[in-house]
N, C-alpha and C positions, 0 to 999 in steps of 0.2 A: 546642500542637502545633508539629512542623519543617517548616513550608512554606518551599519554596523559590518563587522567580520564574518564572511558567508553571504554577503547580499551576493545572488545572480546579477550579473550587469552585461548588457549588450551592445556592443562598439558595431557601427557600421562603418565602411570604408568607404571611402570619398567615392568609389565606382560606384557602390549600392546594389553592388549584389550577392554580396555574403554578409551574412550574419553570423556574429562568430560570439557564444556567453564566455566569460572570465567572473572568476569569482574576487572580488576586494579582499584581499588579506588584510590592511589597513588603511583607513580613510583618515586625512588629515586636513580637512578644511582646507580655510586660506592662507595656509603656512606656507613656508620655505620649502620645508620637507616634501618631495614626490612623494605620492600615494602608492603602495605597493599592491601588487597584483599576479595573482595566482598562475597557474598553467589553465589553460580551457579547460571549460565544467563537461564533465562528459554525463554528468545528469544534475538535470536543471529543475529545482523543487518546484510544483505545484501546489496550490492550499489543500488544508485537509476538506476530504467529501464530509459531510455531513452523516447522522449516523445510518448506516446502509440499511441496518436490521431493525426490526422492534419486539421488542422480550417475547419470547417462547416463540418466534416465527423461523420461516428457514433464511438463512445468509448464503448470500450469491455473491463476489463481488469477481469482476474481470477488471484487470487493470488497464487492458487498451480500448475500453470503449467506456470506464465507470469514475474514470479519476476525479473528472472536473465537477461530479454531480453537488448540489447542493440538496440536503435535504430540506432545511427548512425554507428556502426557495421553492420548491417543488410543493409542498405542504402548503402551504401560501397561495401559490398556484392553484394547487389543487382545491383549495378549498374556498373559493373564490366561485371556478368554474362549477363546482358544484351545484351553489349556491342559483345559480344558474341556469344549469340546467336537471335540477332535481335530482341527483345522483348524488354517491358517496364521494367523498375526497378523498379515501382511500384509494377506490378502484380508477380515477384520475390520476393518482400521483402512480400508479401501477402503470398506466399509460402513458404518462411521459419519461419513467423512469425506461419503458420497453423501446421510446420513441430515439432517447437517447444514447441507447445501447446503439441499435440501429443503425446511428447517424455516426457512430465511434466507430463499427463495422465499416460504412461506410468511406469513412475516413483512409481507418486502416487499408482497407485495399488499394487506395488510389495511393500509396507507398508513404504516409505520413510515419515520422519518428514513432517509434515505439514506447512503450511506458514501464517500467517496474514499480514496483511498492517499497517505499522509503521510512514509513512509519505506520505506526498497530497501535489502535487507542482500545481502550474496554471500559464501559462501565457495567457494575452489580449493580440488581435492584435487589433488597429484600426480601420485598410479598412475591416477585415472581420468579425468584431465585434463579435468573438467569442474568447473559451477557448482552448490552449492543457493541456493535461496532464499528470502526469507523478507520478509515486509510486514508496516508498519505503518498502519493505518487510525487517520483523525477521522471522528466522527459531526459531517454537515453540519446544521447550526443556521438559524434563521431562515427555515424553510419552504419551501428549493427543492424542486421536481419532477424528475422525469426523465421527458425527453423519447422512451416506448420505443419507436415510431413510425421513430425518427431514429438511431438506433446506429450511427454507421461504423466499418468494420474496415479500419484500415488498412493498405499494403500491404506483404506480409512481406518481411523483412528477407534477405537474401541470408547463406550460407552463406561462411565464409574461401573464396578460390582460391588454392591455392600458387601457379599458374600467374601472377596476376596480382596484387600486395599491395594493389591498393585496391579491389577488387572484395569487398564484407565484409569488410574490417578493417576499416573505421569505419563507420554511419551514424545516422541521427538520424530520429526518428519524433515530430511531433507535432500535435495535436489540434487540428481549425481552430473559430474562432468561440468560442462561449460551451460548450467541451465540455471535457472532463475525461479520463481514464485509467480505465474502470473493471473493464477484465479485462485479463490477461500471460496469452499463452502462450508455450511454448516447445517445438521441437522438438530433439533432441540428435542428431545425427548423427558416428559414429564414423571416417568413412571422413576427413572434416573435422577431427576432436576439436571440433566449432564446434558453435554452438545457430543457429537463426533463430527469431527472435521475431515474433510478431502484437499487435497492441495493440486493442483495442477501445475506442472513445470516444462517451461517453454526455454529450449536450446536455440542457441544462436547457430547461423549456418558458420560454416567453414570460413575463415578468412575473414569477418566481416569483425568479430567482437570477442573478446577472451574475460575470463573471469578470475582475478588474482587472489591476495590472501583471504583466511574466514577472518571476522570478528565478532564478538558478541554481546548484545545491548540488553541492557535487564533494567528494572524498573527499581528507582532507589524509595523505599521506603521505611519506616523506623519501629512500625507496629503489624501485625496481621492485617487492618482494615486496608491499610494502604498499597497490599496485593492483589485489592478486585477493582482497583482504577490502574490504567495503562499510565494517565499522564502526560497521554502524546507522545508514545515511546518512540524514537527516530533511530535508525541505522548510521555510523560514520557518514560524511561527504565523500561523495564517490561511489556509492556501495549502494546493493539491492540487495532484495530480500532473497533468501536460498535457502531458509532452514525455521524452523521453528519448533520450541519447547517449550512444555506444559504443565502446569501442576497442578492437579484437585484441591482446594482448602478449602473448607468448609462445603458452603455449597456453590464457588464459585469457582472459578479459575483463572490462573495469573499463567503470563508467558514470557519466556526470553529468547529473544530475534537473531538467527545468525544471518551474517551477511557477508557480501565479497565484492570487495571492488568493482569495478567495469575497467577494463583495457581494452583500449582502440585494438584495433590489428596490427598495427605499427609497432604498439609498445610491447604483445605478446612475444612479437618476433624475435 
């Protein structure tokens, strides 16, 4: 096979009842050379969702019940069944997108691994001078909890002022203690062409999961235009989203991602 550096891989043990991911540090064919192999992945990357929002509407995303969405899947869907039965394929892809929140709830209760956000894509349109957007999820490893008890929602983000350029042109939103990113909202307001965001941050219980160094992923590009495309911006291997920072240009805006590792319980100790 063509693994690269990063692939997830799963070993099962001849009992068959633990699954345990390891990431390939390098892969060497049919050489001589042993293949070398990581410590266990304590988050296991998902594809990116498809884009969540559609210019000037509002953005929702949860990461334990929204990860695996496909939008253009859904759209396809949707507009199929439309066809159908004489309705929009909007308000169809509205309904499966509701159905698989749902079914991600669902999930979630019945004690399935939890999810963080691993990556933050954006694009700018011009005529509607706004953003969409779109996320990448890891499946968190090594048994943490969440703490639902404890969710903060931290405080929204302010709107551009013409009247005033620091007043929303920049600010910065991040998660206190052992907490993480686990829902983006977003409202779009036209009078503005601005968004104000809401973050919500989900703490792990005691014992279960710890959060180690920051680091921070910014998007590399060489001109102005190339700060209203994200690029598929990703956080390190290992790390979730906990923080995020923003800037007004022109009439769009560009972001840079903090993040923090994940520690088992073991390794906080």
């Amino acid at each position: 096979p063509s693994c690269k550096a990063g692939t997830p891989l799963v070993f099962m043990p001849c009992a068959g009842d633990i699954e345990q991911e390891w990431f390939l540090e390098e892969y060497v064919g049919q050489g001589c050379k042993v293949s070398k192999f990581g410590g266990p992945a304590k988050v296991v990357p998902m594809d990116w969702t498809g884009w969540i929002n559609e210019f000037d509407e509002t953005l929702d995303f949860t990461s334990d019940s929204q990860c695996s969405m496909s939008m253009s899947t859904l759209l396809q869907s949707g507009s199929a069944s439309a066809h159908a039965e004489n309705t929009t394929a909007a308000d169809l892809v509205q309904g499966e997108l509701q159905q698989q929140t749902n079914q991600g709830e669902a999930e979630r209760q019945k004690g399935f691994e939890p999810n963080g956000i691993i990556g933050w894509d954006w694009t700018f349109d011009d005529d509607k001078n706004d953003n969409r957007y779109k996320f990448r999820c890891g499946t968190l490893k090594s048994g943490p909890e969440i703490d639902e008890d404890n969710i903060e929602e931290l405080k929204k983000t302010e709107f551009v002022n013409d009247q005033d350029e620091n007043d929303g042109k920049t600010w910065t939103r991040k998660c206190r203690g052992n907490s993480f990113i686990c829902r983006v909202q977003a409202e779009h307001n036209s009078d503005d062409e601005d968004r104000s965001f809401v973050f919500s941050c989900c703490p792990f219980k005691p014992g279960t999961a710890a959060l180690g160094e920051e680091a921070t992923s910014a998007p590399e590009g060489k001109d102005d235009r190339d700060m209203t495309n994200g690029r598929e911006l990703q956080v390190p291997r290992g790390h979730i989203l906990t923080g995020v920072y923003s800037l007004r240009k022109d009439q769009g805006r560009w972001f840079k991602l903090y993040s923090r590792e994940l520690l088992s319980a073991s390794d906080a100790a």
